[in-house]
C-alpha positions, 0 to 999 in steps of 0.5 A, spaced: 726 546 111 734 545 113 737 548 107 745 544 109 746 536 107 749 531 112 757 530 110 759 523 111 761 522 119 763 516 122 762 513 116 767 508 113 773 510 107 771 511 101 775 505 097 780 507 092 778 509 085 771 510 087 772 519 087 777 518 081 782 512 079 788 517 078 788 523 084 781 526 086 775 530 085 779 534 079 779 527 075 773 526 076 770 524 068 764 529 066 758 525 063 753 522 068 753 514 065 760 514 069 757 517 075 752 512 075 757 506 073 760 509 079 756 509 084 753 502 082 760 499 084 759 502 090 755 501 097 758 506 102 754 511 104 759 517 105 763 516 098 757 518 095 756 523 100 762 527 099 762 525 091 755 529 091 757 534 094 763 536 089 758 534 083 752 539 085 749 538 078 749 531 078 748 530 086 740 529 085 741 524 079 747 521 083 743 520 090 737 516 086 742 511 082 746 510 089 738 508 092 736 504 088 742 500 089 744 500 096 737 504 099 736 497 103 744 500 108 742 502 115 747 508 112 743 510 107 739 515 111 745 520 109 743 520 102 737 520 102 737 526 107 741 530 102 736 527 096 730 531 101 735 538 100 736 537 093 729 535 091 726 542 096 732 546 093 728 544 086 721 546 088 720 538 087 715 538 095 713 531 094 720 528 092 723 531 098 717 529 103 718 522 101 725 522 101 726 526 109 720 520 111 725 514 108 731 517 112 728 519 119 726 511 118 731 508 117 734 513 123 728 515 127 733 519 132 734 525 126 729 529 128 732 534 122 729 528 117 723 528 122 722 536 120 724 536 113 718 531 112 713 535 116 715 542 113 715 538 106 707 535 108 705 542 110 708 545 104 703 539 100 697 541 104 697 535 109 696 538 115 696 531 119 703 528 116 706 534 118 703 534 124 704 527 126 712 527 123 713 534 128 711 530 134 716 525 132 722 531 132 720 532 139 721 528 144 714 527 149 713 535 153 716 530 160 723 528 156 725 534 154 724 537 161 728 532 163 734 532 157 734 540 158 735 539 166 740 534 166 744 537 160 743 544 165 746 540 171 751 536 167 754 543 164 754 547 170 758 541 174 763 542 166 763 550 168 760 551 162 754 556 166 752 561 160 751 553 156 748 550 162 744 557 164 741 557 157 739 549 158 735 550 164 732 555 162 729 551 156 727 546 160 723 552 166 720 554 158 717 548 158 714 547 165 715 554 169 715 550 176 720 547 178 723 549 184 730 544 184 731 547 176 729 554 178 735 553 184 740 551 180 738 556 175 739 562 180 745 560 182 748 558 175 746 566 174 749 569 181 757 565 179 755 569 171 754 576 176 748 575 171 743 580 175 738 581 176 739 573 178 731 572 179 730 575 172 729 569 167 725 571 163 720 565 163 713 566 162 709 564 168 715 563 173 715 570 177 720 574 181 717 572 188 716 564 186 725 565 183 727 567 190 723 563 194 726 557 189 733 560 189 736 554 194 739 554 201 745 557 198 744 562 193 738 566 198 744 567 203 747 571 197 740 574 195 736 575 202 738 579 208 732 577 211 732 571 216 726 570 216 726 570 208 733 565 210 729 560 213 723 560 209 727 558 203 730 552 206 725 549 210 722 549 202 727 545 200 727 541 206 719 540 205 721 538 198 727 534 198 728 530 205 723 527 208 721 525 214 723 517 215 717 517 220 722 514 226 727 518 231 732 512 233 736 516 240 733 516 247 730 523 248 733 523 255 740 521 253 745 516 255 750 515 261 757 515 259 764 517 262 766 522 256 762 526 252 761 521 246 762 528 240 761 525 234 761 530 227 758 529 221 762 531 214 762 530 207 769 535 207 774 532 212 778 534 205 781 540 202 776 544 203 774 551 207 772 548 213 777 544 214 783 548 215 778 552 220 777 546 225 783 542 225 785 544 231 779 544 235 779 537 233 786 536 236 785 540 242 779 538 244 779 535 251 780 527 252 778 526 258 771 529 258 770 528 250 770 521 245 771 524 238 769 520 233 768 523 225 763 520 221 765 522 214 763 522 206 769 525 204 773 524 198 780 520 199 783 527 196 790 525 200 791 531 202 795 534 208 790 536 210 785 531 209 791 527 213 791 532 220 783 531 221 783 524 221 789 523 225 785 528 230 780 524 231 779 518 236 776 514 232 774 515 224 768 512 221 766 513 213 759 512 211 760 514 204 758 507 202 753 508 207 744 510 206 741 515 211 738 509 215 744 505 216 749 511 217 744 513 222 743 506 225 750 507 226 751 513 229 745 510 234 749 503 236 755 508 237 751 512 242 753 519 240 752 524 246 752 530 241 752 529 234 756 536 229 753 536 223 758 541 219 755 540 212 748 544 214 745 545 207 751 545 202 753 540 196 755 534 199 751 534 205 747 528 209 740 532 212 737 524 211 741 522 217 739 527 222 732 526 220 733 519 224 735 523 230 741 518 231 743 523 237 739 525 242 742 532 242 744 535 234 747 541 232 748 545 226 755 549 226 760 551 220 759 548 214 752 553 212 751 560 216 743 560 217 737 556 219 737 550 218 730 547 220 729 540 220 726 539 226 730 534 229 736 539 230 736 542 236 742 547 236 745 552 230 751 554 233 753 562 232 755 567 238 752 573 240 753 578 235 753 573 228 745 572 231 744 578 236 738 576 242 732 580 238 733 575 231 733 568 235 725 567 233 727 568 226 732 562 226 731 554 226 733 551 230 735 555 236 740 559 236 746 556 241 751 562 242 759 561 243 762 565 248 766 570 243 766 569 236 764 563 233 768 561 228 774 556 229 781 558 226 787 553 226 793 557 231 798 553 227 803 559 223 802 556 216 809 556 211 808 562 206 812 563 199 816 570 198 811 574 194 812 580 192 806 586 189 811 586 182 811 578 183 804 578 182 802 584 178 801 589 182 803 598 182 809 598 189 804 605 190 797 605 189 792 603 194 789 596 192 783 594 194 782 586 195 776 581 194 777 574 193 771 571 194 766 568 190 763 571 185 757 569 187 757 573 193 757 579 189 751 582 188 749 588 184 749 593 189 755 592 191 759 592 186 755 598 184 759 601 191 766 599 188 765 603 182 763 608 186 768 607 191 773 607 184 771 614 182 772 617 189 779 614 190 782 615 181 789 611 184 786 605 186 786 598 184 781 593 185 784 585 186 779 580 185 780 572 184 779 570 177 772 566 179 769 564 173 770 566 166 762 569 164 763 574 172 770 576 169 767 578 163 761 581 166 763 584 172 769 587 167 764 590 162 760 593 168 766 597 170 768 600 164 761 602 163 762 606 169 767 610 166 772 606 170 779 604 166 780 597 165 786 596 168 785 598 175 781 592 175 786 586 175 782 580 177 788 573 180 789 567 178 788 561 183 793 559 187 794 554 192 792 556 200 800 557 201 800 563 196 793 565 197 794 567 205 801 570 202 798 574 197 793 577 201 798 581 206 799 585 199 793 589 200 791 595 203 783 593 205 779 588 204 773 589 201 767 585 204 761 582 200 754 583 203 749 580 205 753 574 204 760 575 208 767 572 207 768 567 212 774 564 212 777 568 208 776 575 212 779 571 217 785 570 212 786 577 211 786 578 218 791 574 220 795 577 214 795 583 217 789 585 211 784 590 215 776 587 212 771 592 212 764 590 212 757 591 212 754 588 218 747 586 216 741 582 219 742 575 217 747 571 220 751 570 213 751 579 213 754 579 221 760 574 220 764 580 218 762 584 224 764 578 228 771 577 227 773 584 227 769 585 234 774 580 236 780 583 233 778 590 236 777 593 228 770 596 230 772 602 226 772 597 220 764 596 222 760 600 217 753 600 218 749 602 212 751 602 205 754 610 204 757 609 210 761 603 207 763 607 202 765 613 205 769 609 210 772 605 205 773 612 201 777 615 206 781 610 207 784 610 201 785 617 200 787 619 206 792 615 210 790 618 216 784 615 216 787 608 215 786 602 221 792 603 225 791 596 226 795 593 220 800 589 218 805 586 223 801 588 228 794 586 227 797 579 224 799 578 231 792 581 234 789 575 230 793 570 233 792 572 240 785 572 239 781 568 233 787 564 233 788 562 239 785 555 238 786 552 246 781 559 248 776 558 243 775 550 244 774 552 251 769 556 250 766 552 244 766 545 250 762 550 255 757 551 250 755 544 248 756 542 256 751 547 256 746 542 252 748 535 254 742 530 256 744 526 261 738 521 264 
């Protein structure tokens, strides 16, 4: 039985005189007949609370005085809680029984009451009342669940993820199979580098339903596998977007002079994939292509959120919209080709493409995998991301970009002055960068750099400050390797100007698998940063490979992990061994290639030529 009595919370002040006439505790009168005439004059709960707690010998005798005066109050229950600890502290069961039943009551949500009442009735022998007052502590199994799962959600959403990763957990504990709390689980656990993140440690939950359930987001850092990619999203598609049973566009497509281009987006905002497609949107051309952005974007009032929308010829927001009704919209419209740039990510409307508003949809940027909704027809990518052999592993099917596939703004950003002892770091040591997520570093990679480190002992290793549960875990992996603390410095965020800026400080940067950097290896190469990557199987493990074949730095192109390690090894320690292309001349290698927006929107205008329906 708990052991601590309730101090007095929101109560109301003790009225004057009632703890002592002349100045506190210490002048409190000794004999209980003046205890009692106290607590006679006084109704409120908390004073008698506090007045208990400094009399521990008079406490029990005190508590029943108060009762029998003022046990009709709604706040009562205090003092009869406190009554049930005194009574067990005193072996007095029957005494403390009745007492923690009259508070839980008077208060029906203290489950300690509800506890305190049932472990006093099974220390009497009354097994049913203890039984019956511990159903009342609990709520039903199918509450709990959902409390802990909402409380996990709620937590994550606040950062808190070791408090959020223990609620859901509590809830998986209850019912092991659900699929949307192992999702949210596995990643909470990827952004703590909490590995393995499919141990949960749930009895009855295996590691192979985990990975199946990890979610769309999280199997791209957990699965090189394709196949495996598109397996785990077609789950959480099955489960949760369900088919409305109609398809609104005309299968044969429509008679327009213009292509009628419409893009589907919940970050027209500050987001990633704004700052890459800004001048796609601008530079697409006017007299073969209307587009049109359907957008449930924040309001942010950013720059950047200002340039999209601006670049569209006509700007429609849909947050106020359902699925049904933006995708009517879309259909009235008479959208030739329809760009979903979400895919599978937070924020994303896989509802409206289940309508089939278009009668040509396509799946590009926002998510780099499968995404298998039937009703979309192309994923867009280029030939090395999704070679020809693996284009049976993806849905929908592969449309392949002349080039590389990414979209880069060719706009020469304004860059602060930034320096390595501005930001902390040695003016002569090699200093490895990562600035990804955390949770797209896995266990074998960072096992790599720590082996990578002992190879290369003057070397720096410069992260980003993600998460405070990854800086800790990934700072005590470190250590445990037998690696000195300071050469692991983690930066703190910054805004997008200082971050580019920033990134020209390094010498290499080191590349996640299977899960790649995206827009910010291309960053690092228009900073003149060298990437060195992993190519995998997977479209998410070959974003790397595909920005450096289209800068020319194929030797930064590993093949399997111990090449990946000898070659970023050698780099380090041998400066003969390092890419010739860097700095000034890799930076403008980037703008004659990635960053040249009007080649790239050719090549992206081909490709979606290429699939027009015209009747």
């Amino acid at each position: 039985m708990p052991q601590t009595a309730f101090p007095p919370s929101g109560g109301p002040t003790p009225p004057a005189g009632f703890l002592s006439g002349n100045g506190g505790a210490k002048d409190l009168p000794p004999d209980l007949d003046t205890l009692t005439r106290q607590a006679a004059a006084c109704g409120d709960a908390a004073a008698v609370v506090e007045l208990a707690a400094r009399t521990p010998e008079a406490a029990a005798r005190l508590y029943r005085i108060w009762l029998e005066l003022n046990g009709a109050r709604p706040d009562a229950w205090a003092a009869w809680f406190n009554l049930s600890v005194l009574l067990n502290a005193a072996d007095d069961l029957a005494g403390a029984y009745e007492a923690a039943a009259q508070a839980h009551r008077i208060k029906p949500d203290l489950w300690q009451a509800a506890l305190a009442a049932g472990q006093a009735a099974e220390a009497l022998g009354d097994r049913a009342a203890a039984i019956a007052f511990l159903r009342q502590a609990l709520p039903p199994a199918e509450g709990r669940v959902a409390l802990h799962k909402q409380l996990g959600r709620m937590l994550e959403l606040d950062k808190r993820l070791d408090a959020s990763a223990e609620e859901l957990r509590a809830s998986l504990l209850i019912d092991p199979h659900q699929p949307d709390v192992i999702q949210h689980l596995v990643h909470t656990r990827q952004k703590m580098a909490a590995w393995p993140v499919t141990d949960l440690r749930v009895p009855g939950l295996t590691a192979a339903e985990a990975e199946l359930w990890c979610g769309p987001l999280a199997t791209l850092a957990l699965h090189d596998d394709p196949a495996m990619q598109r397996r785990v999203a077609a789950d959480w598609i099955a489960r949760n977007v369900p088919d409305p049973g109609q398809r609104l566009a005309p299968a044969a497509g429509y008679r327009h002079d213009r292509v009628r281009l419409g893009y589907l987006s919940s970050d027209f905002c500050r987001h990633a994939m704004s700052y890459l497609i800004a001048e796609l949107l601008e530079r697409h051309d006017r007299d073969r292509f209307e587009i049109t952005g359907y957008c449930d974007s924040p309001e942010d009032g950013s720059d950047i959120r200002a340039r999209i929308l601006a670049a569209l010829d006509r700007h429609v927001p849909i947050g106020a919209l359902g699925d049904e009704e933006a995708a009517r919209r879309i259909r009235a419209d008479e959208i030739d080709i329809l760009i979903d740039l979400n895919g599978l990510t937070s924020g994303g409307r896989p509802g409206i493409l289940r309508w089939k508003p278009a009668p040509v949809q396509a799946t590009y940027l926002g998510y780099i995998g499968s995404v298998p909704l039937p009703e979309l027809d192309w994923l867009l990518c280029d030939a090395i991301t999704v070679p020809e052999a693996e284009t049976t592993s993806y849905a929908p099917a592969p449309l392949r970009i002349e080039g590389c596939y990414q979209a880069n703004d060719g706009r020469a950003p304004e860059l602060p002055e930034v320096s390595r002892a501005s930001e902390g770091l040695s003016e002569d040591r090699f200093v490895f960068v990562c600035v990804s997520h955390h949770y797209k570093i896995t266990a074998p990679v960072f096992a790599a750099w720590c082996r990578i480190a002992a190879a290369a002992p003057e070397a720096l290793f410069w992260l980003i400050d993600d998460t405070p549960e990854s800086v800790a875990a990934l700072s005590e992996r470190w250590q445990a390797a037998g690696l000195a603390p300071d050469r692991l410095i983690f930066a703190p965020r910054v805004d997008p100007a200082r971050y580019r800026a920033r990134l020209a400080l390094g010498d290499l940067f080191l590349d996640t698998t299977p899960y790649n950097a995206g827009t910010i290896a291309s960053d690092a190469l228009r900073m003149g940063l060298p990437v060195l990557t992993l190519a995998g199987r997977s479209f998410s493990a070959r974003m790397g490979a595909s920005l450096l074949t289209a800068v020319g730095l194929t030797e930064c192109i590993a093949t399997d992990p111990e090449d990946y390690l000898r070659r970023a090894v050698a780099m380090a320690t041998d400066p003969s061994r390092r890419p010739g292309l860097r700095g000034p001349a890799l930076a403008a290698r980037w703008r004659a290639t990635l960053g040249d927006g009007a080649a790239f929107t050719r090549r992206f205008e081909a490709a979606l030529i290429s699939v027009l329906k015209r009747p």
